[in-house]
C-alpha positions in Angstrom: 0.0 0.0 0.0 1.1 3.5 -0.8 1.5 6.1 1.7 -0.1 8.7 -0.6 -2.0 8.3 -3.8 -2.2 11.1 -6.2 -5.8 11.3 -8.0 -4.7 12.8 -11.7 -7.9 11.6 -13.9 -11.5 13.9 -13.9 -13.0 10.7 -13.1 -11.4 9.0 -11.0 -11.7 12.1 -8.6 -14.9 12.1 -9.0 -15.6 8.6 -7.9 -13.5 9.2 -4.6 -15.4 12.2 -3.9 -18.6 10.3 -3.6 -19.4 10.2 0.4 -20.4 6.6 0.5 -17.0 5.9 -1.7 -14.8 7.7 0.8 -16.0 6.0 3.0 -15.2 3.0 1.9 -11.9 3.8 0.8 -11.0 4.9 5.2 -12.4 1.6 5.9 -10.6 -0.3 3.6 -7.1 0.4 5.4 -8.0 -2.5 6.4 -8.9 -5.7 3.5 -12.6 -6.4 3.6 -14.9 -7.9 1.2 -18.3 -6.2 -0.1 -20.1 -8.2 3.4 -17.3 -7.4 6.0 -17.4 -3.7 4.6 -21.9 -3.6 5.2 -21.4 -4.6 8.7 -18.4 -2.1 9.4 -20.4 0.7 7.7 -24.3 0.0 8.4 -24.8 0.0 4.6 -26.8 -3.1 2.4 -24.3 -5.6 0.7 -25.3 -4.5 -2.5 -24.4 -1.3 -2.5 -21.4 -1.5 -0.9 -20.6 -4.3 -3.6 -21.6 -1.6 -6.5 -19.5 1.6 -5.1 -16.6 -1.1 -4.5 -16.6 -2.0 -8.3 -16.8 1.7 -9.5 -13.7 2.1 -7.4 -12.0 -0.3 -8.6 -12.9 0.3 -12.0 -10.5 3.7 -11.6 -7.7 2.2 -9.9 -8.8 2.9 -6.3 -9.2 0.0 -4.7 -7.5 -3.7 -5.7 -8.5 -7.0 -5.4 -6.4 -8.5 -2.3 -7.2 -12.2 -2.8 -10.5 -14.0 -3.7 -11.7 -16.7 -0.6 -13.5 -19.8 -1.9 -16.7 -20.2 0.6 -19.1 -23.6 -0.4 -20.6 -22.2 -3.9 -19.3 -18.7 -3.5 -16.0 -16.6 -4.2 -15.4 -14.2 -1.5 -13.4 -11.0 -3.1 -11.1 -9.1 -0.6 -10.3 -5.6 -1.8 -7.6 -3.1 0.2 -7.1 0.5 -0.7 -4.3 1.2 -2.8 -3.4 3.8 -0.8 -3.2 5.2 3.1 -4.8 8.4 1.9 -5.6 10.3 -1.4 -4.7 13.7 -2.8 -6.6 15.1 -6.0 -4.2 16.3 -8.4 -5.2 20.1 -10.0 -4.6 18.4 -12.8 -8.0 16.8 -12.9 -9.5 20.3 -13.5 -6.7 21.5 -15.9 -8.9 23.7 -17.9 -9.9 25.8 -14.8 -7.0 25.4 -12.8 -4.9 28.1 -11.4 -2.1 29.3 -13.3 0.8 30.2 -11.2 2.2 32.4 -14.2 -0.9 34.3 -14.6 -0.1 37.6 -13.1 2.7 36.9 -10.3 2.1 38.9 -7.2 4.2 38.1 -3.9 1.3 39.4 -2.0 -1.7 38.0 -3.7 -3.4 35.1 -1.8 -4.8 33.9 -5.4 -1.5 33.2 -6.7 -0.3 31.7 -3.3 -3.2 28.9 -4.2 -1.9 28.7 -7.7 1.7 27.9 -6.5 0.4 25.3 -3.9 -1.1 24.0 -6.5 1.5 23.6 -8.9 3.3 22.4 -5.7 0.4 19.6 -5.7 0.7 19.0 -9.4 4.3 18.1 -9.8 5.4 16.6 -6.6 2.2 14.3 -7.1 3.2 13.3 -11.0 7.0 12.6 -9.4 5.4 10.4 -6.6 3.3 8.4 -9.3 6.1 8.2 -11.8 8.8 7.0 -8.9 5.8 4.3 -7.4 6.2 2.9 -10.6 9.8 3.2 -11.0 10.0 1.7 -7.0 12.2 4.9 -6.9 12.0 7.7 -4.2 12.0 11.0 -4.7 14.3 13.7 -3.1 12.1 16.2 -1.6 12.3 18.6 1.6 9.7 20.5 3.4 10.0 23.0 6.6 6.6 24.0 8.0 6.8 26.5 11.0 4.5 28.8 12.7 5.3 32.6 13.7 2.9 35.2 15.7 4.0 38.6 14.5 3.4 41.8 17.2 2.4 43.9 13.9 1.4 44.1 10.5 4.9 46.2 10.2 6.7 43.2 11.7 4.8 41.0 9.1 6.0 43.3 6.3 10.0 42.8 7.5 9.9 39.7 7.9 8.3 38.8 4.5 10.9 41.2 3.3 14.2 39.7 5.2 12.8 36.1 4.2 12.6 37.5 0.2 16.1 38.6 0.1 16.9 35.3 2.3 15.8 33.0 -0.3 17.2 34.8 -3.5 20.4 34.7 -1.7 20.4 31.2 -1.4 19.0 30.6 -4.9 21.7 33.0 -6.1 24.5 31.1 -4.6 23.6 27.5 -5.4 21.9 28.3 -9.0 24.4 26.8 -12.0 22.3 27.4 -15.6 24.8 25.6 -17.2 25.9 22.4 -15.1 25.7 19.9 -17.5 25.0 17.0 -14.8 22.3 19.4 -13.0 18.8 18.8 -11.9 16.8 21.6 -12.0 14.2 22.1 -8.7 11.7 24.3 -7.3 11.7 26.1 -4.7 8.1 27.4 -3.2 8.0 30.0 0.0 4.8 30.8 1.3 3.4 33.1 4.1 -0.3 33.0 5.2 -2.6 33.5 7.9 -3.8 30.6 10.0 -8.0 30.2 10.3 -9.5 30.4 13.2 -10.9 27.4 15.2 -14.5 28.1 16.5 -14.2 27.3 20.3 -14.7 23.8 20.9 -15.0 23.0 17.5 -13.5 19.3 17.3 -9.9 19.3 14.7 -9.6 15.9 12.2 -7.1 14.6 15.1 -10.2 14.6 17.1 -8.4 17.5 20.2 -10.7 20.4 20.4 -9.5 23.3 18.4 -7.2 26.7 19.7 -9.4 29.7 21.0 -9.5 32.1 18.4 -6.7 34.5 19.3 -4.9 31.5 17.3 -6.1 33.1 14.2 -3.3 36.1 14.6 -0.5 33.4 13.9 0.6 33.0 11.0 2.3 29.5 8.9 5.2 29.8 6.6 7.0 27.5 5.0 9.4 26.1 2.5 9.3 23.3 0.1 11.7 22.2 -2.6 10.8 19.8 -5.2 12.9 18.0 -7.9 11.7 18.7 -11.6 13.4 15.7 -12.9 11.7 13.0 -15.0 9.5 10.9 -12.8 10.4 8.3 -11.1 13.9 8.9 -11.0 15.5 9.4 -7.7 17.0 12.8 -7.3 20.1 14.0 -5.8 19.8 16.3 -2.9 
């Protein structure tokens, strides 16, 4: 089983977007046939047995082994994946375009990075599953609280002329042997948690003073065919 599946095809995101099918898909972290999976989720055999085919049918789900019971074949199925991601690529014709008017301080273009972020790393990850390859990739994810909106501003600023130092340095145009990578900085606001409300980890979320912090982080990314393991 994958850790992470990345969902490229119109379709196939579709399917995993149906309630009952994503359902099925967190139960089956766990092998089950069409009957085990009706008791764990309250639902008829039948139906069960229909969304499991449609998931199947897109590469969601794969038969596990087949169990021979008096006149009838019992079909296991597991999840080909821990958990699933839906690639911006399955909207291509409205996705965001980062290089549609660049503008450091424009949350629309933020999106459209992350999800060109989203777009390549998950082609890499589904070219190196393939390949049985791994792909070179690093990530820092930190939180800051700023006193002001002037502090904000400097340290957006500082953390600009940080990062093109860095790129400056390191960046060879011409090394024949090179790999070229992305590099993807991001500042942005953290939502605030209604009091109470209950987090996916299940802990009730922060009070909403929280929502003055702010995330920023750092991802770089090979560009390299996929499924070829990169150098760091």
């Amino acid at each position: 089983m994958l850790d992470v599946a990345v969902i490229e095809e119109p379709a196939a995101a579709e399917a995993s977007l149906d309630p009952i099918r994503s359902r099925i898909l967190a139960a089956l972290a766990e092998p089950g046939s069409a009957t085990m999976l009706a008791a764990r989720l309250g639902l008829p055999r039948q139906k069960v047995n229909y969304h499991l085919k449609e998931l199947e049918r897109h590469g969601l789900v794969e038969l596990a082994e087949e169990r021979r019971r008096g006149n009838v074949t019992e079909r296991v199925y597991r999840a080909i994946a821990a958990s699933y991601v839906i690639s911006p690529s399955a909207l291509a014709a409205v996705s965001p375009d980062p290089t549609r008017s660049p503008d450091q301080l424009s949350a629309r273009w933020l999106l459209a990075l992350g999800a060109r972020l989203v777009q390549e790393v998950g082609t890499l990850l589904t070219g190196a599953a393939r390949a049985r390859q791994r792909v070179a990739t690093f990530g820092i994810d930190a939180e800051v609280r700023f006193a002001s909106a002037a502090d904000r501003a400097a340290f957006a600023d500082e953390l600009a002329r940080a990062v093109s130092a860095l790129v400056g340095r390191y960046h060879d145009e011409f090394a024949e042997e090179g790999r070229s990578h992305r590099v993807v900085v991001g500042l942005h606001q953290i939502p605030a948690v209604p009091p109470g409300a209950v987090t996916r980890a299940g802990a009730a979320g922060p009070p909403p003073a929280a929502a003055d912090a702010h995330r920023t982080g750092t991802a770089t990314g090979t560009e390299s065919e996929a499924g070829q393991e990169s150098r760091p």
